[in-house]
GUVOVO-532625 format. One record per residue (C-alpha): residue in three letters; x, y, z. Coordinates in steps of 0.25 Angstrom, whole numbers, padded with zeros to 4 digits, always signed. Example, Ala and Ser with C-alpha at 12.3 -4.5 7.8 and 13.67 -1.06 7.14 Angstrom:
residues 2
Ala+0049-0018+0031/Ser+0055-0004+0029/
end
This chain:
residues 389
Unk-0033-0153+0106/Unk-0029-0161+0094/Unk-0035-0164+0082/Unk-0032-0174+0072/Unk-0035-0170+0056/Unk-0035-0180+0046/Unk-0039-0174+0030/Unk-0041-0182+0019/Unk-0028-0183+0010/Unk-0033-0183-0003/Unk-0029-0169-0009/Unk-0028-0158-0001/Unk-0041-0152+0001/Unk-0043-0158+0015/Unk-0031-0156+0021/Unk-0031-0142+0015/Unk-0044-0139+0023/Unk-0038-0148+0036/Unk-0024-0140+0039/Unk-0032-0126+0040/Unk-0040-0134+0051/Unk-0028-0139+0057/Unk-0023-0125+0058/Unk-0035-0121+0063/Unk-0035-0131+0075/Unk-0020-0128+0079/Unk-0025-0114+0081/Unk-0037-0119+0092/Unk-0026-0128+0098/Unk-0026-0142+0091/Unk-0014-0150+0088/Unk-0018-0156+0074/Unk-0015-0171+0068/Unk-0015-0172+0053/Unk-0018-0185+0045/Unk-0020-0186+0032/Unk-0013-0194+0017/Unk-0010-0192+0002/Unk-0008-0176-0002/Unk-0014-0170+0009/Unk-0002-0177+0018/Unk+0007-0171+0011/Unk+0000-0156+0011/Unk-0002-0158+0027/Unk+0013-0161+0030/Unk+0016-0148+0026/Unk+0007-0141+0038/Unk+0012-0139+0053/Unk+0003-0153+0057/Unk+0005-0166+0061/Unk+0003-0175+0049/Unk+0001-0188+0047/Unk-0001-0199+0035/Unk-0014-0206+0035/Unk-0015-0218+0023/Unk-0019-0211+0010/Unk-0033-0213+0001/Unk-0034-0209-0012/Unk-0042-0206-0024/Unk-0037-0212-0038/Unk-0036-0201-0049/Unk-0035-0202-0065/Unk-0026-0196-0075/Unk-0032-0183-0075/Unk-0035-0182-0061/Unk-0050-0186-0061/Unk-0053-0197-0049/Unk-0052-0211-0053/Unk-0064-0217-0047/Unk-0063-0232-0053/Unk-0048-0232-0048/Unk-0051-0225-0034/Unk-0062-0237-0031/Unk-0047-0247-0033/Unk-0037-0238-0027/Unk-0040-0234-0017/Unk-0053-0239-0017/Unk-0048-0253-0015/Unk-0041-0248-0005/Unk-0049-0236+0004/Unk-0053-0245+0015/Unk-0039-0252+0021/Unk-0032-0237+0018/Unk-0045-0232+0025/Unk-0043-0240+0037/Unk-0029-0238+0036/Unk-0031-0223+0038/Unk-0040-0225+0051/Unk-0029-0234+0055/Unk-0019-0221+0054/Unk-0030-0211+0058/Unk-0031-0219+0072/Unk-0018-0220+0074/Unk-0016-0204+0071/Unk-0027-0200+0083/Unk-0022-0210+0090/Unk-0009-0203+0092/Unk-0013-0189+0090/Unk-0025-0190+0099/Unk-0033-0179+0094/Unk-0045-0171+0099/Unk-0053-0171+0087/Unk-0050-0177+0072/Unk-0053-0171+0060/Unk-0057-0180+0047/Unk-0055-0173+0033/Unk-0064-0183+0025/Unk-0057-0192+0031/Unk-0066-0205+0036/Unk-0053-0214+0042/Unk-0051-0202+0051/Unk-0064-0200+0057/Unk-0064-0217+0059/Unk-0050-0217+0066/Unk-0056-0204+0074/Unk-0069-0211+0079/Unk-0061-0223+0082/Unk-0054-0215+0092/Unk-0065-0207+0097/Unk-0060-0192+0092/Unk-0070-0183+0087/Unk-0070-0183+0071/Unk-0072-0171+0064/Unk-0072-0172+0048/Unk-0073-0162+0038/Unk-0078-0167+0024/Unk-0082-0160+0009/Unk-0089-0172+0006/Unk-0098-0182+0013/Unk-0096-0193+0003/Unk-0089-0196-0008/Unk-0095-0197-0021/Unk-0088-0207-0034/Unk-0094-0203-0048/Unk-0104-0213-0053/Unk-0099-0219-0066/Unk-0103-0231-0075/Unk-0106-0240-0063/Unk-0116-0231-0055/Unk-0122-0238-0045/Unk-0108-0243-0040/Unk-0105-0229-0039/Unk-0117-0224-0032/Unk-0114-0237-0021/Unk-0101-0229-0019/Unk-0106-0216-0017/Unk-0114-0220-0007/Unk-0105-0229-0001/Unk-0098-0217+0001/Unk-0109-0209+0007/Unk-0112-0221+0016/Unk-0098-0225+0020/Unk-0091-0210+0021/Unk-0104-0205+0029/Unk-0102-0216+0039/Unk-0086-0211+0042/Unk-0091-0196+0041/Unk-0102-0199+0053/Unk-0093-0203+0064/Unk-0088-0188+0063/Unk-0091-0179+0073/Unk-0092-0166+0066/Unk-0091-0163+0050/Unk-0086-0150+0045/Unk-0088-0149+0029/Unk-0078-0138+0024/Unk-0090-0133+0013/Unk-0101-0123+0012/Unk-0114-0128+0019/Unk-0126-0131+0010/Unk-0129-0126+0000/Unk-0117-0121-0003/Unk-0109-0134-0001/Unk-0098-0136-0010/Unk-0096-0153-0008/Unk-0111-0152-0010/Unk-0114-0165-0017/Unk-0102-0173-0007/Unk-0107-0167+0005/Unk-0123-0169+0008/Unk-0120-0169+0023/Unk-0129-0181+0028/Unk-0138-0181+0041/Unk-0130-0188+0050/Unk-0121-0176+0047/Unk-0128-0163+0048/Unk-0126-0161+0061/Unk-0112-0164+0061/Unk-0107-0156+0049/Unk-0104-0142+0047/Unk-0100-0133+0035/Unk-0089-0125+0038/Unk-0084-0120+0024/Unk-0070-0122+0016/Unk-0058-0123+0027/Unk-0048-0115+0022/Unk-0031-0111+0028/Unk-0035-0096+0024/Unk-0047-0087+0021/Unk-0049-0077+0012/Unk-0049-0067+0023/Unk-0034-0071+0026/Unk-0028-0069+0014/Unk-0025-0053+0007/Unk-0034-0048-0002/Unk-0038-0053-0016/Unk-0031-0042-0022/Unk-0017-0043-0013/Unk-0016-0058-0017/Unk-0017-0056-0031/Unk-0008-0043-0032/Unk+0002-0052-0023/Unk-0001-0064-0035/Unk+0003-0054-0045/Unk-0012-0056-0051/Unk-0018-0043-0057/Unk-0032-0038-0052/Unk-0039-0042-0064/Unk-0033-0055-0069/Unk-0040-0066-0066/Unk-0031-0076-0057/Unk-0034-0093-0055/Unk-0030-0100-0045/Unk-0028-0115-0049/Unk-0028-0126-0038/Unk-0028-0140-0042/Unk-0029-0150-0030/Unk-0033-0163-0026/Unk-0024-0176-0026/Unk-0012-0175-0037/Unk-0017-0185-0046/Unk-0029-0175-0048/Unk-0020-0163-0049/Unk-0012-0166-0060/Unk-0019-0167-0073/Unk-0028-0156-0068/Unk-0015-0146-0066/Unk-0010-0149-0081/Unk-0025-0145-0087/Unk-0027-0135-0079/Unk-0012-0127-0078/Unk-0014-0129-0095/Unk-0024-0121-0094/Unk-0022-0111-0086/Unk-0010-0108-0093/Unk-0017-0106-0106/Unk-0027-0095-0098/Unk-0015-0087-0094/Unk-0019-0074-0103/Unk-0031-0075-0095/Unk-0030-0078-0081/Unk-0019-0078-0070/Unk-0019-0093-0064/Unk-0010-0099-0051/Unk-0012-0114-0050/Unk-0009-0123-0038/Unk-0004-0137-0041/Unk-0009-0144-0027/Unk+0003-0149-0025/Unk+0008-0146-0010/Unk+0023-0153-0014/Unk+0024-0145-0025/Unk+0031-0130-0026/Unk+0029-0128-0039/Unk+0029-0114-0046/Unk+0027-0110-0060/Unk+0022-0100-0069/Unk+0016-0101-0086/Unk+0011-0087-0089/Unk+0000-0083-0079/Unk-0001-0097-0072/Unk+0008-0099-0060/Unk+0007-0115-0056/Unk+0009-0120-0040/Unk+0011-0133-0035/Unk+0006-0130-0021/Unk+0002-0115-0015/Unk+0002-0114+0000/Unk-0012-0110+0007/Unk-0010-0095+0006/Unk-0007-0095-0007/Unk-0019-0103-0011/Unk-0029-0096-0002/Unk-0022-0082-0008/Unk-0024-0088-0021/Unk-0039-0091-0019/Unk-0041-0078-0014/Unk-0034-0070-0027/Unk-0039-0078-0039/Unk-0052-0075-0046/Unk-0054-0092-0049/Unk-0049-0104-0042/Unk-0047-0116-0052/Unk-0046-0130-0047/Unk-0051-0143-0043/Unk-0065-0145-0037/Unk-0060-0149-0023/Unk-0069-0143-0011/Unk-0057-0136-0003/Unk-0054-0128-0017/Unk-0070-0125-0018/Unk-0073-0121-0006/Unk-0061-0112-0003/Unk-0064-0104-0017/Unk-0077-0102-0012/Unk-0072-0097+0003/Unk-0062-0087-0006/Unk-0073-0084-0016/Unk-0065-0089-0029/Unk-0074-0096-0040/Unk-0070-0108-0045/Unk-0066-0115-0058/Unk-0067-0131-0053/Unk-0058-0142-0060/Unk-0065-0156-0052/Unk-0057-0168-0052/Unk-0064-0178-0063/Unk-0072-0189-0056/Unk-0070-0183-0044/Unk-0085-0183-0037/Unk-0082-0172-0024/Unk-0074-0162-0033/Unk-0084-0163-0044/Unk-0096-0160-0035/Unk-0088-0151-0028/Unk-0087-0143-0043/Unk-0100-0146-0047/Unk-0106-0138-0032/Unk-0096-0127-0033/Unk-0102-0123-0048/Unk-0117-0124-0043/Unk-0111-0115-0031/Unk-0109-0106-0043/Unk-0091-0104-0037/Unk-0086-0113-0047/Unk-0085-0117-0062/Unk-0081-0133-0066/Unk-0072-0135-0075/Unk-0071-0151-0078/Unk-0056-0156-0080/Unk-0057-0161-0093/Unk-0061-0148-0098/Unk-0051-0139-0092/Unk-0045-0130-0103/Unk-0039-0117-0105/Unk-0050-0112-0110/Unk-0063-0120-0100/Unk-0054-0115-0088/Unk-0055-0100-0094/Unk-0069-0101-0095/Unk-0071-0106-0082/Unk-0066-0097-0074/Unk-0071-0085-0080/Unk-0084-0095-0075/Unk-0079-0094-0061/Unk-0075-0079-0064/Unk-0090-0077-0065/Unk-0095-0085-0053/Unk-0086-0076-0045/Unk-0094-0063-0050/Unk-0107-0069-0040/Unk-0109-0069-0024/Unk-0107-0083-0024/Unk-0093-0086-0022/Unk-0094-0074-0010/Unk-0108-0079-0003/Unk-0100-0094-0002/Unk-0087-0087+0002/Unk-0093-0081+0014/Unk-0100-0094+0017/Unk-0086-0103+0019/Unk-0080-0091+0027/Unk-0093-0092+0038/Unk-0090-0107+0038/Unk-0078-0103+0044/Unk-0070-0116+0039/Unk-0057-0120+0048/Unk-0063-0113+0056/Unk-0075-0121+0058/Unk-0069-0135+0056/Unk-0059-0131+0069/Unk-0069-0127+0078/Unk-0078-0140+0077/Unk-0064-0148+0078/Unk-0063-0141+0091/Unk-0076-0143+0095/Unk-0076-0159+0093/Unk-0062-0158+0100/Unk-0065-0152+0113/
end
């Protein structure tokens, strides 16, 4: 059997969570078809796969990272629709010639189109039903376009045949106020928790990893990971290696970069910078430190929770989905906010020994135990199957 994958490109949390479903399908069988664009292109031609381009959308950023919504309504606003149909175009093309047994979406409408068109069953794994644009000065434009967005996006998402959401069911749900699932839905959607490469159980213990680090029992080690598209990296990486730097007496801190091209290693005091660290080394570093510090993005959220770490949550300014997704992980009681304009030596201190406390409840664990029952990959592959055969 074949099955033909296609993750959204922008950033890497889509393709993160598609390769260990790839993997997965290999083992049951499957030859797997990659199609995907802009960062996430370049993170998959690294795998085993066969990968091809698909026409690249954006999101426009500012300065300091924060989504540019006035200029995102121009470029690519201006321009979603003819690249749109250009990527249904290539996406027919693709299983056309590959000739797959089922395809999976990623958030990805031109995909489930060019799917339909052809008759292969669709299965699409989506965070969020919508998308939401903050409403500003001009408020009843903006509401129009939020519900535009509900109205047009749930129109693509019915012609699925299945949905998997990689999230906590209600009420636990992280992508909460994306990701009210509709009617017409219910019966085709299921939870099946954070789709992670490696568990917890997979890895040595807490202890080992750290003794291995060099990390002494009783210090208290951060893992930093700033993700999301470059633009939305770098302003972010300047603030926040500042001031972890300046918390060296206190705390032990590796950060990641995000930056798959990148082989950067260095070390000021306690704080040892890396442009890209490979899964293992990401999921061993999840699993040894006592707070995880990054961006609000779901793939980040949820696999802290599945590994128990609390949170300290820097959202991308202006950006709807990682603002909610901050905004529920605080009422979840796993996560402290920290806006970007107020990150400091001194507000990043505070807030983790915040997180420190949250980790002192059941919470975190009750959660935890919740994704691992979900069953993830695992979950995802077998309804694939299923809509296959």
């Amino acid at each position: 059997m074949r099955v033909h994958i296609a993750p959204c490109g922008m950033g890497l949390g889509h393709i993160g969570r598609c390769l260990p479903l790839a993997h997965e399908l290999i083992e049951r069988g499957f030859e797997v078809q990659i199609s995907t664009y802009g960062e996430a292109l370049e993170y998959a031609r690294v795998s085993e796969f066969s990968v091809k381009e698909a026409p690249r959308l954006w999101f426009s950023t500012k300065p300091d990272g924060s989504a540019d919504v006035k200029q995102s309504l121009v470029s690519p606003g201006l321009l979603a629709i003819p690249i749109f149909a250009k990527q249904v175009v290539r996406e027919i093309e693709l299983i056309q010639s590959f000739e797959p047994d089922v395809v999976v979406s990623d958030s990805r409408a031109s995909t489930i189109v060019a799917a339909k068109a052809l008759r292969k069953p669709v299965l699409t794994i989506l965070n969020q039903f919508y998308i939401l644009v903050p409403i500003r000065r001009f408020r009843n434009l903006y509401k129009l376009m939020n519900g535009s967005s509900r109205t047009v996006l749930g129109w693509f998402w019915r012609m699925s045949d299945a949905i998997a959401v990689p999230d906590l069911p209600p009420p636990y749900t992280v992508s909460w106020y994306n990701l009210q699932v509709p009617k017409w839905a219910e019966h085709k959607t299921r939870f099946v928790g954070p789709m992670v490469p490696i568990k917890p159980e997979d890895l040595l213990q807490r202890g080992d990893i750290r003794k291995r680090l060099g990390v002494d029992q009783d210090e208290i080690l951060l893992y930093a990971s700033v993700s999301g598209q470059r633009s939305e990296r770098v302003f972010l990486l300047s603030k926040l290696e500042r001031a972890l730097e300046a918390l060296g007496e206190e705390f032990r801190a590796i950060l990641s970069k995000g930056d798959p091209a990148s082989e950067e290693v260095s070390e000021r005091g306690r704080v040892m910078a890396r442009g890209w660290l490979s899964e293992r080394e990401r999921f061993e570093l999840m699993k040894a430190c006592d707070v995880v510090v990054s961006r609000s993005g779901h793939g980040t959220i949820t696999q802290s929770i599945l590994y128990s770490r609390p949170m300290v949550l820097i959202p991308t300014p202006n950006h709807t989905e990682q603002l909610n997704n901050a905004k529920r992980a605080r009422e979840l009681g796993v996560a402290v906010v920290l806006p970007q304009h107020r990150l400091s030596a001194e507000s990043l201190r505070r807030s983790v020994y915040q997180a420190l406390e949250l980790a002192r409840s059941s919470r975190l664990e009750k959660l935890s135990k919740l994704c691992r029952d979900l069953g993830g990959v695992d979950s995802v592959a077998e309804i694939a199957h299923s809509l296959a055969s």
